[in-house]
C-alpha positions in Angstrom: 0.0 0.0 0.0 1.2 2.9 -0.9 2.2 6.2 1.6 0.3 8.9 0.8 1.3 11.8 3.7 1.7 12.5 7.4 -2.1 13.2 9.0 -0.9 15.6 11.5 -3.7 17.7 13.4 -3.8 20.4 11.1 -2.1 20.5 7.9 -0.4 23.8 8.7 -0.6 27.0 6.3 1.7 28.3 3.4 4.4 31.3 3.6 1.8 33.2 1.8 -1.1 32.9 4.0 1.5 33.4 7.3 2.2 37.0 6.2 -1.2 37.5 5.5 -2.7 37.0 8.2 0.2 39.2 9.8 -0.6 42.3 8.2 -3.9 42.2 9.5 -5.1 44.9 11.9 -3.9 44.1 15.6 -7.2 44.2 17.3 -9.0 41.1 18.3 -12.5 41.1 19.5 -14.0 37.7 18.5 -17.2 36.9 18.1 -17.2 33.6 19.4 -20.2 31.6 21.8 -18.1 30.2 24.0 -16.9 34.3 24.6 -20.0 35.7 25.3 -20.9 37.7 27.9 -17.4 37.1 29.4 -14.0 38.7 30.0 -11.5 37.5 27.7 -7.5 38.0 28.3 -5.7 37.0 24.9 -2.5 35.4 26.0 0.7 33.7 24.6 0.0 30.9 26.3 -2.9 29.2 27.4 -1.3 27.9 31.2 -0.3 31.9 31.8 -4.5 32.4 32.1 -3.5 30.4 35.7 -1.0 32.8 37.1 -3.5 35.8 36.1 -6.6 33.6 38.4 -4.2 33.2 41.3 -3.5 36.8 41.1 -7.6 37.7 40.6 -8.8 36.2 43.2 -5.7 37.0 45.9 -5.5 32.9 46.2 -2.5 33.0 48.7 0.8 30.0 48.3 -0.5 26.6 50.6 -4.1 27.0 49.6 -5.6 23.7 47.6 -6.7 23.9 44.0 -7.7 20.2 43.3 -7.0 19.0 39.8 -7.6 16.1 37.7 -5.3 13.0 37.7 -5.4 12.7 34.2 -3.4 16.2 32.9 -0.7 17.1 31.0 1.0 18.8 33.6 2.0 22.1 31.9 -1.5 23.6 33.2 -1.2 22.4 36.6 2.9 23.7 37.4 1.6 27.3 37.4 -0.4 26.3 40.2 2.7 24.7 41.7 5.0 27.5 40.6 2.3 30.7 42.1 3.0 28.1 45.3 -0.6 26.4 46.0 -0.7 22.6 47.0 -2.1 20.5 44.7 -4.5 17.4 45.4 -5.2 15.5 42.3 -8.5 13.6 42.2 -9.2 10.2 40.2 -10.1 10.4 36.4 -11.2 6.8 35.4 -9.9 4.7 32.5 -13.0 6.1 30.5 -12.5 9.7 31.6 -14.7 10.3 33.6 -14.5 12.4 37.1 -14.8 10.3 40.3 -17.3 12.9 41.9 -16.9 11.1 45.4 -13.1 11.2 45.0 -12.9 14.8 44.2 -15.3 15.2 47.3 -13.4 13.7 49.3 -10.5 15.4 48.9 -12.3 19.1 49.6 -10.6 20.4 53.0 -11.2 24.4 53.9 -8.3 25.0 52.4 -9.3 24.4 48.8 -9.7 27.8 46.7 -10.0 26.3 43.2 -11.6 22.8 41.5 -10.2 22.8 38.2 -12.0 20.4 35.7 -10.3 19.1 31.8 -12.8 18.6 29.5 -11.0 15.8 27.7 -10.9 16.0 23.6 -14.3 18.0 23.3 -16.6 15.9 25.5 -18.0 18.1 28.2 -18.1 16.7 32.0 -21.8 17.4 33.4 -20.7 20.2 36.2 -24.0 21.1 37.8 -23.8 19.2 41.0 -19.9 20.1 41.2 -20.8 23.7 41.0 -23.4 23.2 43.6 -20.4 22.1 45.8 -18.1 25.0 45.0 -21.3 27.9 45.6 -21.8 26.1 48.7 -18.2 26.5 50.0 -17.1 29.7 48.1 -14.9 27.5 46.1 -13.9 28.7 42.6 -14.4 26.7 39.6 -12.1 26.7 36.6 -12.9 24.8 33.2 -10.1 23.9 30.8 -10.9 23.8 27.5 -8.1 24.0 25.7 -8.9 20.9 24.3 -12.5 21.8 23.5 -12.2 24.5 21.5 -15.9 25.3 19.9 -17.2 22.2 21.7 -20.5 22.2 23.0 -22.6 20.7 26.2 -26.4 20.1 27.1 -26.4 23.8 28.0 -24.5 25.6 25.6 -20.7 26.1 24.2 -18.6 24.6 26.8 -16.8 27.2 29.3 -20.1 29.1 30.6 -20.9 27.3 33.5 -16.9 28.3 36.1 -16.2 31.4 37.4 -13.2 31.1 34.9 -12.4 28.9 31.8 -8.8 28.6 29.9 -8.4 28.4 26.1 -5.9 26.8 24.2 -6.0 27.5 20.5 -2.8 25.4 19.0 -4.5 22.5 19.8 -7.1 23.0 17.4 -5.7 25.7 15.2 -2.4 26.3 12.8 -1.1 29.0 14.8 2.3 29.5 16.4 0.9 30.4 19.9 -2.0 31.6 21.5 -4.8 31.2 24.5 -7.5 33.0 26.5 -8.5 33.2 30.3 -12.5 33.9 29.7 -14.2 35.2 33.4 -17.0 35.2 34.4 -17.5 38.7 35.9 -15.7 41.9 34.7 -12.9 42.0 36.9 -10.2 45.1 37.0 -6.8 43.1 36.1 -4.1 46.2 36.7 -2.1 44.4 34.7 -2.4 41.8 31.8 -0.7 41.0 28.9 -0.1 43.2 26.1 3.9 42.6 25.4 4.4 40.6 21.7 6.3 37.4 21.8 9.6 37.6 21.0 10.4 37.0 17.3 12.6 34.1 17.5 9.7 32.2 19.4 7.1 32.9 17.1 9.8 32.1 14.4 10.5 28.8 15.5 6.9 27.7 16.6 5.8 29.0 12.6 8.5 27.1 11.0 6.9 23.8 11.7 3.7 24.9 10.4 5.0 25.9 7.2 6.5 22.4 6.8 3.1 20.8 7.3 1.7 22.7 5.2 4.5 21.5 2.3 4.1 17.9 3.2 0.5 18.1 2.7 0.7 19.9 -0.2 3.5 17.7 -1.9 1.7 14.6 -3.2 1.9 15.2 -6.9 6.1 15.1 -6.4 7.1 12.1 -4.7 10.5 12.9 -4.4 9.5 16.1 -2.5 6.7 14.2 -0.1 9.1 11.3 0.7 12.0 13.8 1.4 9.7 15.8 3.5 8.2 12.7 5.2 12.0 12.2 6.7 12.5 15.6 7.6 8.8 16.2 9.4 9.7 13.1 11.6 12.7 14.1 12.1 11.6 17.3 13.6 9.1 15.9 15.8 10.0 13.2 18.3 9.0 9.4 16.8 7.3 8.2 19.9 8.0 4.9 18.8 11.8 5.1 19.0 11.4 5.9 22.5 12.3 3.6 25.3 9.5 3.1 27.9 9.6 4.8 30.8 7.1 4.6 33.3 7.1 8.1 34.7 8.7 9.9 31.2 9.6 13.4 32.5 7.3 15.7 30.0 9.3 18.3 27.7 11.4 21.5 30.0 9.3 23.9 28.3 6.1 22.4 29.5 7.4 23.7 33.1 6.3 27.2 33.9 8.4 30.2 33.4 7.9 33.5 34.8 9.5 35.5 31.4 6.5 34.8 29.4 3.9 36.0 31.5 3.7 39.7 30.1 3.2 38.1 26.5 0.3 38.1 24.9 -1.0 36.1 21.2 1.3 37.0 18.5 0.0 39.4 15.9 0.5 36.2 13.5 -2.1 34.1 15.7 -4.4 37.0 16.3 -4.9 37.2 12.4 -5.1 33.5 11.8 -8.3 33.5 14.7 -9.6 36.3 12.6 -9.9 34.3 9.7 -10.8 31.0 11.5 -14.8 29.5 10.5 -15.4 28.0 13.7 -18.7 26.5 11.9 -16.9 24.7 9.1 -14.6 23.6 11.3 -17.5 22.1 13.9 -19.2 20.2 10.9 -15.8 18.6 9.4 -14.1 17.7 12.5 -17.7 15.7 13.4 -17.9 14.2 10.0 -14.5 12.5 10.1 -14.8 11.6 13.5 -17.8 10.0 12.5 -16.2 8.8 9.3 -13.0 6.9 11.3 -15.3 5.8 13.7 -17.4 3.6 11.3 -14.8 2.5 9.6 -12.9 1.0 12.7 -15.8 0.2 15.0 -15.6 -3.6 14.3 -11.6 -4.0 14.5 -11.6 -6.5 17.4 -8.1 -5.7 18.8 -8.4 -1.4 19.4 -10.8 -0.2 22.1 -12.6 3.0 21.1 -12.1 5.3 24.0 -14.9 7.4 23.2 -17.3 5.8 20.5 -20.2 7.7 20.8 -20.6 11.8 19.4 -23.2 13.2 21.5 -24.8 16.3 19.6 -23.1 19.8 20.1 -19.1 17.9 20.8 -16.6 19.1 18.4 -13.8 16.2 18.6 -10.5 17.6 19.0 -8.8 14.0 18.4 -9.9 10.3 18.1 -8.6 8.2 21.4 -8.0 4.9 21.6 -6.5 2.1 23.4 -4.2 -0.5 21.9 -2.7 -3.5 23.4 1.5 -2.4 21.8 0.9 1.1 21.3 4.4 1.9 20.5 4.3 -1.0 17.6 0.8 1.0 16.1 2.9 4.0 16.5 5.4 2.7 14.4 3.6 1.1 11.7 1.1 4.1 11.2 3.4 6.6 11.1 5.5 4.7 8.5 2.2 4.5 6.7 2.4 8.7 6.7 0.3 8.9 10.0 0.8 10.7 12.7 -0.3 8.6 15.3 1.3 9.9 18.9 1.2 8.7 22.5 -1.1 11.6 24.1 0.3 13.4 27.2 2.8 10.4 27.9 5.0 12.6 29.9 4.8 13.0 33.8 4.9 16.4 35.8 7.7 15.4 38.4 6.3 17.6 41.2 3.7 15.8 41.5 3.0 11.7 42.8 1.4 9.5 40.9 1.4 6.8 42.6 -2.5 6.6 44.0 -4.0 7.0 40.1 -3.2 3.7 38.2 -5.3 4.8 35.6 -4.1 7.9 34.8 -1.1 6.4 34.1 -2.5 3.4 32.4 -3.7 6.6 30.1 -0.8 8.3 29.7 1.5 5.0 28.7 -1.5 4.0 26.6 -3.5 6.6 25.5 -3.4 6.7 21.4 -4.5 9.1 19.2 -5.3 9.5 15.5 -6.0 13.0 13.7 -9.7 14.2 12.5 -8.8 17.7 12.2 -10.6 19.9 9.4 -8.5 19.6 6.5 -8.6 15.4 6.5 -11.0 14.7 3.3 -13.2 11.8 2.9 -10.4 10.1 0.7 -7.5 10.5 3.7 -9.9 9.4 6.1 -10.5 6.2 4.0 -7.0 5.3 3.8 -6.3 6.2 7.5 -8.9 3.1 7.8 -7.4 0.8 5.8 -4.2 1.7 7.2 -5.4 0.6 10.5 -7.1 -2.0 9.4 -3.9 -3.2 7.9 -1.8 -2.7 11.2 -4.5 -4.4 13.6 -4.3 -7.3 10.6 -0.2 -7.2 11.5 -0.3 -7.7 15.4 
C-alpha cells in the first residue's frame, strides 16, 4: 500500500497565507459563543490564564486547587509555581471524574476545583458547582482541548467562574490562549507585550513544513523527502524507550518570562480568519467517518465511541494493546499517530492513580482535524485495518 502523507492535526498553512494574516489589523475582538458575555485575556499561552486567576482572586501559596489526575502537567505547574498545593483527584480509564473522589478530597483550604474537559466531550458540572457555591470555592474549566465544543447547556466554558483556552490545539497557529471570566474583573495588569520574534519564528516554521508535506503529493521525491524531515523534527514516539514516569518536555514547566506576553500578531490574524462553523461540521464528519470504519476492529478499544450532539472532537482516542508497535507502523504509513500526554509532571505523585497512568502510557490518538478529506480518512482506515491485521 502505498504512503500517501503524514495526518498531523492540522495540515499547517503556506508562507503566503503566514504573512497575511500578519498584516492584519492588531485588534481582536472575536465573536465567538463560548466568549460571550465574558472577559476575555488573549495570551501567549494558554497555562499563563492560571497565574492571572491566582492573582484575581488574591489565592494566597499553601491554599488547595484540586486538579484532575489525568493532565498534561504544563497547566497544573503554574499552580505549583504561584505556590498552591495541589490534590489531584481520580479520572477513570473512560474519563470520567470520580465525583466522590474529588469530594473527598475538599478540606477548607481548597480555593480552586479545576475540571479538563477531555478532547471536546464536556463533563456534566452542575452538582460540582453546587459544591463550590456552597463552600465559596472557585471553579475553573479547561478547554483548551474543547475548542468550539458544545454541552447540554450551551458552548462549553459558561458554566466556572473562569475557563482557559488553548488555540494550538485546534488551530495552525504558532501560539496563543485566552482566560474567559465570568464577571468583569479590573486586572491592573495583563498581557499586552508581543512574543519575541525568534519564538514565534521557531513555533511557525513547523507549520509551514506541514503545510508542504500536505501539499507535496503530486512530487514524490519532495513528499518522501519531506516525510524524513517532518519526523525528524518531531519526536517518533515509537523510538522511544518506555519509561514509566517519562519526564514531560522543559518547556512544559512554567516560566515566569512569558507571563507579560500576549497572542502574536500572526495568531491573532489567523483566529480572525478561523470559521469555527466549518470547522465544527468537518471535524464531526470525520470523526464519524474513522469511527465507522474501525468500530468492528476486534483488537483497538474506542475510548470514546459515541458523538453526543453539540461535541466538536479535538482527536480520536484509543486504546491498543502495543501502542508503540501502532505508533510505528502508522506513522511509516504517513500517519501521525502519537502517544497523548505520555510525559509525567515530576512535582507531582502519581502513585494513587493507576489509571491515569494506564492513560498516559497508553492513551493513542489519531488526527480528525478539518483539513482530513473523505479520501484521507479512507485510507487512515485501511491503514489501520492493515496494522490491527499485522499484530
Amino acid at each position: 500500500m502505498k504512503r500517501k502523507r503524514i495526518f498531523f492535526r492540522n495540515n499547517g498553512l503556506s508562507p503566503v497565507e503566514i504573512i497575511r494574516h500578519r498584516l492584519l489589523p492588531e485588534d481582536l475582538h472575536l465573536k465567538w459563543p463560548q466568549f460571550e458575555n465574558r472577559k476575555v485575556i488573549y495570551t501567549h499561552l494558554g497555562r499563563i490564564g492560571n497565574v492571572l486567576l491566582c492573582k484575581l482572586w488574591n489565592i494566597q501559596a499553601g491554599d488547595e486547587i484540586l486538579v484532575p489526575s489525568y493532565n498534561c502537567g504544563s497547566e497544573v505547574d503554574p499552580f505549583i509555581w504561584f505556590g498552591m498545593k495541589v490534590v489531584m483527584y481520580r479520572i477513570d480509564d473512560r474519563l470520567k471524574i470520580d465525583v466522590e473522589d474529588l469530594y473527598q478530597r475538599i478540606t477548607n483550604k481548597t480555593r480552586i476545583i479545576y475540571v479538563t474537559h477531555y478532547f471536546g466531550w464536556p463533563h456534566p458540572l452542575e452538582d460540582i458547582k453546587k459544591i463550590c457555591s456552597n463552600k465559596n470555592i472557585y471553579l475553573v474549566e479547561d478547554c483548551a482541548l474543547s475548542l468550539f465544543s458544545n454541552g447540554p447547556d450551551g458552548p462549553i466554558g459558561l458554566v466556572g467562574d473562569g475557563a482557559i483556552h488553548s488555540f494550538k490545539k485546534t488551530l495552525p497557529v504558532a501560539d496563543g490562549g485566552a482566560l474567559t471570566l465570568l464577571s468583569n474583573y479590573d486586572l491592573n495588569s495583563q498581557p499586552g507585550t508581543q512574543p519575541a520574534f525568534g519564538v514565534i519564528a521557531k513555533e511557525t516554521i513547523p507549520i509551514i513544513l506541514r503545510w508542504f508535506i500536505s501539499s507535496s503529493q503530486s512530487i514524490p521525491i519532495v513528499s518522501d523527502s519531506l516525510f524524513y524531515v517532518g519526523n525528524n523534527l518531531s519526536k517518533f514516539e515509537s523510538d522511544l524507550p518506555f519509561l514509566e514516569n517519562l519526564d514531560m518536555p522543559k518547556d512544559y514547566y512554567f516560566s515566569e518570562h512569558v507571563m507579560a506576553w500576549t497572542i502574536s500578531r500572526i495568531s491573532a490574524g489567523i483566529l480572525k480568519s478561523s470559521d469555527p462553523h466549518k470547522i465544527f461540521n468537518c471535524k464531526r464528519k470525520n470523526f464519524k467517518r474513522l469511527r465507522d470504519g474501525i468500530i468492528e476492529i476486534n483488537n483497538i478499544k474506542l475510548l470514546l465511541e459515541n458523538l453526543p450532539e453539540g461535541v466538536c472532537p479535538l482527536l480520536f482516542p484509543l486504546k491498543v494493546s502495543d501502542v508503540f508497535k501502532w505508533i510505528r507502523e502508522l506513522n511509516t504509513m504517513g500517519i501521525k499517530a502519537t502517544r497523548w500526554w505520555e510525559g509525567f509532571n515530576q512535582k507531582l505523585n502519581w502513585d494513587d492513580f493507576p489509571e491515569a497512568k494506564n492513560l498516559k502510557q497508553k492513551l493513542l490518538v489519531l488526527p480528525v482535524h478539518q483539513d482530513l478529506s473523505d479520501e484521507d480518512i479512507d485510507y487512515m482506515v485501511t491503514s489501520i485495518k492493515r496494522v490491527a491485521k499485522s499484530i
